[in-house]
MISE-434203 format. One record per residue (C-alpha): x, y, z. Coordinates in steps of 0.5 Angstrom, whole numbers, plus 500, padded with zeros to 3 digits. Example, Ala and Ser with C-alpha at 12.3 -4.5 7.8 and 13.67 -1.06 7.14 Angstrom:
REM MISE-434203
[[525; 491; 516]];
[[527; 498; 514]];
REM end
This chain:
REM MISE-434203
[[149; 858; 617]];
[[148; 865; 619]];
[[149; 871; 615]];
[[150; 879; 619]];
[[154; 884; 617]];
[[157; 890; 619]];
[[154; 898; 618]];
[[155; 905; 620]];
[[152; 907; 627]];
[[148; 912; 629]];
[[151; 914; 637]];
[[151; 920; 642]];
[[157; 924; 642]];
[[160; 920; 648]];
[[159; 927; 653]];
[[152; 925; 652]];
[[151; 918; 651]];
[[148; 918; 659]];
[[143; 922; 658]];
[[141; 919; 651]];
[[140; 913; 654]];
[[135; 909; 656]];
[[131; 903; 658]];
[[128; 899; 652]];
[[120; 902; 650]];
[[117; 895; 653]];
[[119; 895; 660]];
[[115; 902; 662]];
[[109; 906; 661]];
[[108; 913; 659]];
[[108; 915; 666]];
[[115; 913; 667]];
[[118; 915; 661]];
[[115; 922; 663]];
[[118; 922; 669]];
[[125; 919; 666]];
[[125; 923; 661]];
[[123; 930; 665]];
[[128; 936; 664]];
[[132; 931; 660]];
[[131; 933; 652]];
[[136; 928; 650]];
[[133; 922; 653]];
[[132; 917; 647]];
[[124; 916; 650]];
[[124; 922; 646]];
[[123; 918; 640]];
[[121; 910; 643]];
[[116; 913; 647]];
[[114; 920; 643]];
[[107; 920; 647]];
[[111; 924; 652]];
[[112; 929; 648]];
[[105; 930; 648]];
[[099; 931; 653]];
[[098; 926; 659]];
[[093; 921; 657]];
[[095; 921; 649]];
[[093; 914; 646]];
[[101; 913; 644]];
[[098; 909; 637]];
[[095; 915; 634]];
[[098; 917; 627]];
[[101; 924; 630]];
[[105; 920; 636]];
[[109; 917; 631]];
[[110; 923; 627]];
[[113; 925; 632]];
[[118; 919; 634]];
[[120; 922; 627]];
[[120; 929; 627]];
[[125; 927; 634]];
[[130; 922; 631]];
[[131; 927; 625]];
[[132; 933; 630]];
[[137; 929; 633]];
[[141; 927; 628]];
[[140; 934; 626]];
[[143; 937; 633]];
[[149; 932; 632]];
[[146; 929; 639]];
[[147; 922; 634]];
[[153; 922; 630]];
[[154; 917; 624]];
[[160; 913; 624]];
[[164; 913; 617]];
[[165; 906; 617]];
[[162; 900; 616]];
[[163; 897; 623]];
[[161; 892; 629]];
[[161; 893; 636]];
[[162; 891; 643]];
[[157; 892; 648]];
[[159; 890; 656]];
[[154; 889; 662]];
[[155; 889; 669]];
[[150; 886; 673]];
[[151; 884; 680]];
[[160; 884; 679]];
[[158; 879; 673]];
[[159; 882; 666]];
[[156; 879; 659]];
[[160; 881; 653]];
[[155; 883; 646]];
[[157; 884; 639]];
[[152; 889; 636]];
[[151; 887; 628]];
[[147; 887; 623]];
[[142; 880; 622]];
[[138; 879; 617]];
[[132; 878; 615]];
[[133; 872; 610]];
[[135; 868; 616]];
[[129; 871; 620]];
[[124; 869; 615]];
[[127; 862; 613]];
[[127; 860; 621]];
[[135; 861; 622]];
[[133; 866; 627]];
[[129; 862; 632]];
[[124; 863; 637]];
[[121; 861; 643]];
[[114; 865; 645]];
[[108; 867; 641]];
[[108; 874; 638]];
[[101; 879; 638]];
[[100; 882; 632]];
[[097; 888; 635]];
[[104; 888; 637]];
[[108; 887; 631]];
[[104; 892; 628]];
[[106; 897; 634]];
[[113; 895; 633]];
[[113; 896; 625]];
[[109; 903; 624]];
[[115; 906; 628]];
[[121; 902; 623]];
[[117; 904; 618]];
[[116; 912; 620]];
[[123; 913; 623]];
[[127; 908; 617]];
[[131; 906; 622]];
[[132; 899; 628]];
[[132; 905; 634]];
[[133; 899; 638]];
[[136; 892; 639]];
[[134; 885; 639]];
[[137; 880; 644]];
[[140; 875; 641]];
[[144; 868; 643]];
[[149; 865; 640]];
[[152; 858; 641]];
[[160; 859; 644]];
[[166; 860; 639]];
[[173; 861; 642]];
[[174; 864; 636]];
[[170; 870; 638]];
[[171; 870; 645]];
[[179; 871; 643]];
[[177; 876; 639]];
[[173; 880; 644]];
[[177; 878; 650]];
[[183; 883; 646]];
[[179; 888; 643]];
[[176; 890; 651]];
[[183; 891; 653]];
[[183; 898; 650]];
[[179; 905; 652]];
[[172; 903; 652]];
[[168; 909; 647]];
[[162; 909; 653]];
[[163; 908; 660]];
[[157; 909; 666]];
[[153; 906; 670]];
[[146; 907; 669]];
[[140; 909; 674]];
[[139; 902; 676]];
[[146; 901; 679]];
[[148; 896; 672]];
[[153; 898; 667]];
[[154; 899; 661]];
[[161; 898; 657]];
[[162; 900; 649]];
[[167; 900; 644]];
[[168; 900; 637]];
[[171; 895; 631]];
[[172; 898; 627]];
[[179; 895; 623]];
[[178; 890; 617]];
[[182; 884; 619]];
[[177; 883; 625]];
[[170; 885; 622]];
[[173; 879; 617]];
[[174; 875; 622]];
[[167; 876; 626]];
[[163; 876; 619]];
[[167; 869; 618]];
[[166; 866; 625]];
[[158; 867; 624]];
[[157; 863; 617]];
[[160; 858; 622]];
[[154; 858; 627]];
[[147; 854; 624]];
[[142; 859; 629]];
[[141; 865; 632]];
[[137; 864; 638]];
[[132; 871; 640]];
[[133; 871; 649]];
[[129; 877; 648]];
[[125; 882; 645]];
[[120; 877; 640]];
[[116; 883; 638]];
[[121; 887; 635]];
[[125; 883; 633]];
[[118; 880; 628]];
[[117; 887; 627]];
[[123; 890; 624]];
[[124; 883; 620]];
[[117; 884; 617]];
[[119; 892; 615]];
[[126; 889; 612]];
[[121; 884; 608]];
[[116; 889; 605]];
[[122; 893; 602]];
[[123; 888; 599]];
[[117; 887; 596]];
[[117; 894; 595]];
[[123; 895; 591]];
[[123; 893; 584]];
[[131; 893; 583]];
[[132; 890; 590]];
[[139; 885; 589]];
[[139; 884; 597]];
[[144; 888; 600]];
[[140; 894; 601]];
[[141; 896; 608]];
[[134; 894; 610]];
[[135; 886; 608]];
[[139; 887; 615]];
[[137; 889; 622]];
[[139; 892; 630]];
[[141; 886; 634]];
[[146; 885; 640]];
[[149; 877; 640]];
[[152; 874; 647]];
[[154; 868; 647]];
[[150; 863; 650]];
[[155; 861; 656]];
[[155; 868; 658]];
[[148; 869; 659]];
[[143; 869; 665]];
[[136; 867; 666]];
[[132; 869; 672]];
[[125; 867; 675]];
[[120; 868; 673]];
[[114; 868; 678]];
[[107; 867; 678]];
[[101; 870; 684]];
[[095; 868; 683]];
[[088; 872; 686]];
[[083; 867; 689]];
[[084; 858; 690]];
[[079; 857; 687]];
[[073; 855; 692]];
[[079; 851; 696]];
[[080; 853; 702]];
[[088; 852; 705]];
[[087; 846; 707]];
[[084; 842; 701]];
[[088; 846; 697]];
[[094; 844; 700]];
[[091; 836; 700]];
[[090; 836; 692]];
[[097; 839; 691]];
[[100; 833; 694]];
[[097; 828; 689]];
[[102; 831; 684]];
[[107; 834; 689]];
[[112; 832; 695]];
[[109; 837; 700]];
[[113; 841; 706]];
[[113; 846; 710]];
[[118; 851; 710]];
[[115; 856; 715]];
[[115; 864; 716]];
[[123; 863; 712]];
[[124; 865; 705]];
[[124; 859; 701]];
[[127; 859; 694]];
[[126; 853; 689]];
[[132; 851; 689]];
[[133; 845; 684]];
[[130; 843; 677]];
[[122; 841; 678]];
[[121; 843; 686]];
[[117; 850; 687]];
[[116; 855; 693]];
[[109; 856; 695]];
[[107; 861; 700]];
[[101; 862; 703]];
[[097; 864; 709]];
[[103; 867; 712]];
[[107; 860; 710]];
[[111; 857; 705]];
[[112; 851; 702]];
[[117; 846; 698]];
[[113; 843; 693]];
[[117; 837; 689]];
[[114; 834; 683]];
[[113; 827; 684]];
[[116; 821; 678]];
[[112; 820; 672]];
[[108; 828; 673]];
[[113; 830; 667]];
[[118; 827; 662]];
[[125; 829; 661]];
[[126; 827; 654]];
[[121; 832; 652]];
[[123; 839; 651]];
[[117; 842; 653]];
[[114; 838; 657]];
[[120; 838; 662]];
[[119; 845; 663]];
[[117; 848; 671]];
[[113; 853; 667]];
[[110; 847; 664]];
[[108; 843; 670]];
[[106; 848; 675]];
[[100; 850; 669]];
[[098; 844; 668]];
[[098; 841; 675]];
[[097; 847; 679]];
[[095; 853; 676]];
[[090; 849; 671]];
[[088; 842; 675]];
[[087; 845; 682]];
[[086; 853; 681]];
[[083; 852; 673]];
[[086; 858; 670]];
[[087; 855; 662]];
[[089; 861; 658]];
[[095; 864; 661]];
[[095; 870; 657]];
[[087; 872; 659]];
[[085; 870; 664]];
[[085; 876; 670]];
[[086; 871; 676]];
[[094; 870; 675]];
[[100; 876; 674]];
[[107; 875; 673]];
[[113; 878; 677]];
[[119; 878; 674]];
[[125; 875; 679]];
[[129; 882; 679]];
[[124; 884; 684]];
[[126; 878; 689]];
[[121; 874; 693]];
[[119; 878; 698]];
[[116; 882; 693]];
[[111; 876; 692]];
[[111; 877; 699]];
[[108; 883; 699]];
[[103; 882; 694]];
[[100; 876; 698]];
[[100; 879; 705]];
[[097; 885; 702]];
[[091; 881; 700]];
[[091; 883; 694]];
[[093; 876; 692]];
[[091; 869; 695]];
[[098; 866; 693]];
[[105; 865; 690]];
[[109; 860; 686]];
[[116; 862; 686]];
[[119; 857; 679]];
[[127; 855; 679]];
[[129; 859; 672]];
[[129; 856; 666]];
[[136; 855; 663]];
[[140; 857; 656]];
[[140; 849; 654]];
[[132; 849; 655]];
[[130; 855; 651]];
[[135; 852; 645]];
[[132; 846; 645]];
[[125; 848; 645]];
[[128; 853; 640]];
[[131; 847; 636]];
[[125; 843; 636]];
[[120; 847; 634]];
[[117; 848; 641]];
[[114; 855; 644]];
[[115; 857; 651]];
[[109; 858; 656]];
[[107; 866; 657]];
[[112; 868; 661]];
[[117; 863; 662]];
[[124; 867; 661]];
[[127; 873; 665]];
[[132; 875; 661]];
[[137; 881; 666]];
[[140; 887; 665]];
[[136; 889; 659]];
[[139; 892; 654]];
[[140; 900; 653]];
[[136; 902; 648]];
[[141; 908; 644]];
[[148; 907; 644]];
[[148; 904; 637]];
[[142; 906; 632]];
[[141; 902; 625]];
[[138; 906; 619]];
[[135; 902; 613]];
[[138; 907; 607]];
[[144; 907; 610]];
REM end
């Protein structure tokens, strides 16, 4: 059973919470974040991407950026760009994507529960990666974002949620991407004892996104720990930033593959080897989207095609073997194109659905790519029973849309 607790925010006063705001530090490189944050002093990149802040080039791992990201934060608070709330509260975080809305709760999760495999995961996470991720806890003292949790549904809360959103939200506005953003506060007993005791009724948490910070910010939570001779576990570092949505609400997207060469194949014997495997039709010049569990799209040459694997290619009683992520590797991208690692071999990228199927088209007619492969999504249920069993999903299987703002609410590990 899992344990959260409520804490004191750090928010932007509400006249400035839209240009405090900002993506999430993974989703863009230093270039975008200049331009972003561009005549923008406010601007939350400010702290999760100090590098712009120095000149056009800077390694954004020296020693001095980080300092920087410190220096930022601290000159935030001092300007009263970020505001501490009084009280130990919990929060709710809307989304709006495409006339749909998800409603969060943002808690404090702990890091007891992460360590003891209470809240699971689904991908691989890079070392060099967490350590980024754990010099900028470390330097600031601070969760500066969320992580993205899933929860299994509870009525319970759905209740308590659905009364508290008929009030005035704190925030309101929609971001640049045409996405919205809604916030308010819980900030009376009665509920905040209600949702601490409705999550001690939940056996696990489950990250949907953001593996490297939520590690990061675990580790960081751990080495204070470790750290402090008089340490009793209530300290505000045995806990960290996270956003939970409940698993029926939320939504995942394609996540697609192009791939540069066939592999000495030419169409034709491409297209014949994959029908050992594969239900093989033409669909032509039109679009196809994959529109089931193990069928795919292919274009190619100008052309697309349904691919549907044949019985006995997979197994459904497998959590992992089931997946299209899983089989396409096997049977196309490994058997036919010989790509074996998904995470090195340079012949392959990844696009995320956001950016729509004609986004593949453009990559293959371009010349740049030889072909795309469109995957029917991933479900909840798949990615929680790979969680539950253990399992870790292949490089880039999950594709998880509106990403959280980054700045609304920001977590201190001293208070």
């Amino acid at each position: 059973m899992v344990k959260i607790r409520a804490f004191k925010g750090w928010r932007p006063p509400r006249n400035l919470v839209e240009k405090v705001a900002s993506r999430p530090y993974d989703v863009l490189n230093s270039e975008e974040a200049r331009q972003e944050a561009a005549n923008n002093e406010y601007s939350l990149y400010r702290i999760i991407k100090p590098e712009i802040d120095f000149p056009p080039g800077t390694d954004e791992h020296e020693p001095k950026v980080y300092t920087k990201a410190k220096e930022n934060f601290d000159l935030f608070r001092k300007k009263g760009w970020l505001v501490q709330d009084n009280k130990a509260m919990y929060y709710i975080y809307a989304q709006t994507m495409n006339n749909r809305t998800q409603y969060g709760l943002v808690v404090c999760a702990s890091v007891e529960d992460y360590m003891n495999g209470l809240i699971k995961k689904h991908e691989l996470t890079r070392r060099d990666k967490e350590e980024d991720r754990m010099k900028h806890v470390r330097v600031n003292n601070a969760n500066i974002e969320p992580v993205f949790l899933a929860y299994p549904a509870q009525e319970a809360l759905d209740k308590l949620v659905a009364g508290h959103i008929r009030k005035e939200p704190v925030y309101r506005f929609t971001a640049p991407d045409g996405f919205g953003h809604q916030f308010w506060l819980i900030d009376d007993d009665e509920s905040i004892g209600t949702i601490t005791r409705c999550f001690e009724q939940i056996p696990a948490l489950y990250i949907a996104d953001g593996h490297h910070r939520t590690a990061a910010a675990a580790l960081v939570g751990n080495e204070k720990k470790e750290q402090n001779p008089h340490h009793n576990g209530q300290e505000e570092y045995n806990y960290f930033l996270a956003v939970c949505f409940p698993d029926n609400q939320l939504q995942i997207i394609d996540y697609n593959r192009v791939v540069k060469d066939l592999n000495g194949h030419d169409k034709q014997s491409f297209l014949a080897a994959l029908e050992e495997d594969f239900i093989v039709e033409s669909k032509g010049s039109q679009i196809y989207k994959p529109s089931r569990l193990h069928n795919f799209g292919l274009y190619i040459d100008r052309e697309w095609y349904s691919l549907t694997a044949k019985p006995g290619r997979y197994d459904d009683k497998d959590p992992l073997g089931v997946l299209d992520v899983n089989i396409s590797s096997r049977l196309i991208l490994d058997r036919i194109l010989g790509i074996k690692d998904l995470r090195s071999d340079k012949r392959i990228d990844f696009v995320g659905g956001i950016r729509g199927l004609k986004e593949l088209e453009r990559r293959v007619d371009s010349g740049e790519m030889a072909l795309a492969l469109a995957l029917y999504p991933v479900s909840m249920k798949q990615l929680i029973d790979i969680a539950d069993s253990g399992n870790i999903m292949p490089p880039k299987t999950t594709w998880f849309e509106p990403k959280l703002r980054s700045g609304l609410v920001i977590h201190t590990l001293d208070d």
